[in-house]
C-alpha positions, 0 to 999 in steps of 0.5 A: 061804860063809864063817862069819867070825862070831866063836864060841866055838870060834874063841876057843878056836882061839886059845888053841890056837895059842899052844902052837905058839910054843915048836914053830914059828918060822915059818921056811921052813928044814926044805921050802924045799929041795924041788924043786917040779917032783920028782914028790911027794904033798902034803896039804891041809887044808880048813875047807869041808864042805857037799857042794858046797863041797867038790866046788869044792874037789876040782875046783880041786885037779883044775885044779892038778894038771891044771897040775902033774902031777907033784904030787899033792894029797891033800885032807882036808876040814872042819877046823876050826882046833882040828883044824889045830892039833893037827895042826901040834903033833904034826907028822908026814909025815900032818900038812898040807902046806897049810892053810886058815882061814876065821877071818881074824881069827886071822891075827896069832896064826898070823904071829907065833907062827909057826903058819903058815909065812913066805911072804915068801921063796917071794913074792920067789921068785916075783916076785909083786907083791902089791900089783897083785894082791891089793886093799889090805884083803886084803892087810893082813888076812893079814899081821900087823906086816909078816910075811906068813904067809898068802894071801887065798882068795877073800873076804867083803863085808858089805853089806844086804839089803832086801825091795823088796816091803816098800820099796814098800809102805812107800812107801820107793824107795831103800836107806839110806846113812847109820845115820840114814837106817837107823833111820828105814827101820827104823821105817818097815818095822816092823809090830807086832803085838800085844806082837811085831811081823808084819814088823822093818824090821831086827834091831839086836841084836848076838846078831841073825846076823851083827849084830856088833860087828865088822860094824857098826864097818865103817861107822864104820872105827875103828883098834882099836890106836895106834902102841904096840898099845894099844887106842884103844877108848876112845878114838876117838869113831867106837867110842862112837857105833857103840854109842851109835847101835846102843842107840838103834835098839834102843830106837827099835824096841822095846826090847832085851827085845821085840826078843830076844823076837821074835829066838827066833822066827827059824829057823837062820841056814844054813837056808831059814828065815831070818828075812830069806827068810821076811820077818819082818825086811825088811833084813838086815846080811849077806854075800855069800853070803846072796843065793845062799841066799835064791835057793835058798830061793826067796823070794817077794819082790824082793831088793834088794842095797846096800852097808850104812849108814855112819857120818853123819858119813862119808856121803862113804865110802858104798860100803865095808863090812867085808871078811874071807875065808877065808885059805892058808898053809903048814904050818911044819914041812912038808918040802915047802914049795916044792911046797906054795907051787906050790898056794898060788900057783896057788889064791890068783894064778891067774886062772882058778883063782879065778875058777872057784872063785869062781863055784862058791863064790859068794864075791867074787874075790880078785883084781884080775883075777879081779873083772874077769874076763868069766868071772864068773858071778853074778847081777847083784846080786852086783856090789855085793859086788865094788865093796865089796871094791875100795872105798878105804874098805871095811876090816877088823879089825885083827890081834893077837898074841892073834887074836879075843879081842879081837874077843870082848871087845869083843863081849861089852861090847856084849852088857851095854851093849844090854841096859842092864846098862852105864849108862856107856858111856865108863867101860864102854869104859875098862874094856874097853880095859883088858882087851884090853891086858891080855889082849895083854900077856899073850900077848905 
C-alpha cells in the first residue's frame, strides 16, 4: 500500500534534495561503463516495511536474480526519502545502487537537481517504447520538463468507497458521479446524533484521510503551472470551484467545527479502526489499497467500489480519478548503473514480474500488460481501480523543480479557507499563487 499523502516529512525530503544539486548532475557518466552480465553485487533501497510488504519485495528480487544470476541484490528496506538522500549525499560503495520513492510528487526536485540518475540513454539502449508500455499519466508523473529520471513501480488509483448496507437503507441505488450528486448522497447518509452524528455520508474536511487537496482536484484535472511555470491557481475557474464546492459540503454537513469534532473520534487511517471499516462514515475518497484493509478488517457491510465524482461540469470525464505511484530510479553516483538498469527494467517492464508483485502488493498494474494480464489475482471490485489508471482523463499533479511544496502550500491555504479563516477566496488564491512562485524562483 502506498502513503502519496503529503506530510511533513515528505517537505522536508524535499528541502533535502536540493543539497544534491551542486554533488549530482544526473549523468550516467561514472556506471554506465559496467557490463551488466559480469558477476556483481548491487544494493537496493526500499521505502516498504510492513511484513508482508517486504516479503513481496524480497520474493521479486528473488525473481531477478533467478533471471540474472549473475547479479546479486542486497535489499535494505524502510527508507524514507530523508534516508535516501543523505545517502546519495555521502556516496560510497555502501551507498544505493537502486532507489526507490513512494513520493511521486518529489519527482521534478530528483530530475532536475539530478538526485536520480538520467534514464534516457539506458531507455534507447534497451529499446524500450515507453509509450506502448507505461499509460500516459505514468509516464508524465516520472519525468520532469522532458528529462526522465525514474520508473513507474506498480500505482495508486484514487476512487470512493461506499457502505451499500447504508445506500440501501438510505433508499440510494447507485454511486455519485458528479460532486453535486455527492453532497445530496452525503446528506441523505448522514444520521446526527445529538450535537455529533451516528453515521457521516462523507467526511469533506481536507485534514479527513486522504481528503486532500490534491485528491480532490483529480475531479476537476486543473494545469497548476502555464507555459512560463507560473502558477495558474488563480487563475483557472476549475481550482476556485474545487474550493467553493469543498466549503460548501462542509457546511452543508454540519459545519467545519462540528465536522473536526466528530473527526477526533476516527481510530488511525492504517488501522482495523478506520472510520470507513467501523461505519461511522458511509463513503470514503481513498485508494486503491483500502479494499484489501477493509477486507482483512472483516467489515460487516457490503463494500461498494466507484471511480470518485468529478466535476459537474465534466460529468462526460466520470470515470478518471487522481493517480500516483511508488517510483525507481538509479543512484547517480552509482559504478554500477548498467547492472542496476537490468533490476530497474526487470521490476517496472516484466510482465510477470509486475503482475506477481501487484497481486502481492495489492497495488494497480503499471503496465499495459500487466493490466490485462489473466494472471491478476484480485477481487472483482478491484477492477474500478485498473479502469482508472487507464481512463484518458484520469491525471496527476504537475512536477516542479521544488517537489511538494507546492502541493503544501496550496494544502495549507485550504486548511485556512474551510475553517473561514479566508472570506476571500479569489484574493486568497492570488496570494497564494504568488507564493508558489516565489518559492519556485527560489529553487530554481
Amino acid at each position: 500500500m502506498r502513503r502519496s499523502r503529503l506530510t511533513t516529512t515528505a517537505a522536508v525530503a524535499v528541502a533535502a534534495i536540493s543539497v544534491l544539486a551542486t554533488a549530482c548532475t544526473g549523468q550516467a557518466e561514472p556506471g554506465a561503463t559496467d557490463d551488466p552480465n559480469a558477476k556483481t553485487t548491487i544494493n537496493f533501497w526500499h521505502g516498504w516495511s510492513a511484513p508482508a510488504e517486504v516479503k513481496a519485495v524480497t520474493d521479486n528480487v528473488d525473481r531477478f536474480e533467478k533471471a540474472h544470476p549473475n547479479i546479486k541484490v542486497n535489499v535494505v528496506g524502510n527508507i524514507n526519502d530523508d534516508k535516501l538522500n543523505q545517502s546519495l549525499r555521502a556516496g560510497g560503495s555502501k551507498g544505493p545502487d537502486v532507489v526507490s520513492s513512494f513520493t511521486t510528487s518529489n519527482v521534478g526536485k530528483f530530475c532536475s537537481s539530478g538526485a536520480f540518475a538520467d534514464l534516457k540513454p539506458f531507455i534507447e539502449k534497451s529499446k524500450l517504447d515507453l509509450e506502448k508500455t507505461f499509460p500516459k499519466v505514468l509516464l508524465d508523473y516520472t519525468q520532469f520538463e522532458g528529462k526522465r529520471c525514474a520508473l513507474p513501480l506498480l500505482a495508486d488509483a484514487y476512487g470512493l468507497y461506499y457502505n451499500k448496507d447504508a445506500f440501501e437503507k438510505a433508499g440510494i441505488t447507485e454511486p455519485p458521479e458528479t460532486m453535486s450528486e455527492l453532497a445530496s448522497v452525503a446528506k441523505k447518509l448522514t444520521v446526527e446524533k445529538g450535537d455529533s452524528y451516528e453515521q457521516l455520508g462523507f467526511m469533506p474536511t481536507f485534514h479527513g484521510y486522504e481528503t486532500t487537496t490534491e485528491h480532490y482536484l483529480g475531479g476537476w484535472g486543473p494545469a497548476y503551472f502555464d507555459q512560463n511555470g507560473k502558477s495558474t491557481i488563480a487563475k483557472d475557474p476549475a481550482v476556485a470551484n474545487m474550493f467553493t464546492t469543498q466549503k460548501k459540503l462542509i457546511d452543508d454537513l454540519g459545519g467545519f467545527e462540528k465536522l473536526e469534532k466528530y473527526r477526533a473520534t476516527f481510530g488511525d487511517e492504517w488501522g482495523a479502526k478506520h472510520p470507513f471499516q467501523t461505519g461511522q462514515v458511509a463513503m470514503q475518497l481513498d485508494g486503491e489499497w483500502r479494499l484489501g484493509m477493509a477486507t482483512d478488517a472483516k467489515v460487516p457491510f457490503e463494500i461498494g467500489v466507484a471511480p470518485m465524482p468529478v466535476a459537474d461540469d465534466q460529468a462526460d470525464s466520470y470515470g478518471k480519478g487522481f493517480l500516483a505511484g511508488t517510483i525507481l530510479g538509479i543512484a547517480p553516483g552509482s559504478t554500477k548503473q548498467n547492472a542496476a538498469w537490468e533490476l530497474v527494467k526487470f521490476m517496472t517492464t516484466d510482465t510477470k514480474a509486475v503482475v506477481d508483485f501487484a497481486n502481492e502488493i495489492r497495488n494497480v498494474p503499471s503496465t499495459f500488460e500487466a493490466l490485462k494480464s489473466p494472471d491478476l489475482k484480485f477481487d472483482p471490485r478491484f477492477k474500478t481501480f485498473m479502469d482508472i489508471a487507464q481512463h484518458p482523463k484520469s491525471n496527476t499533479f504537475a512536477g516542479a523543480v521544488n517537489g511538494a511544496t507546492y502541493l503544501n502550500t496550496i494544502q495549507d491555504f485550504g486548511y485556512q479557507y474551510e475553517k473561514g479563516a479566508v472570506a476571500d477566496l479569489k484574493a486568497g488564491l492570488e496570494k497564494t499563487a504568488a507564493q508558489i512562485d516565489t518559492d519556485i524562483a527560489k529553487a530554481k
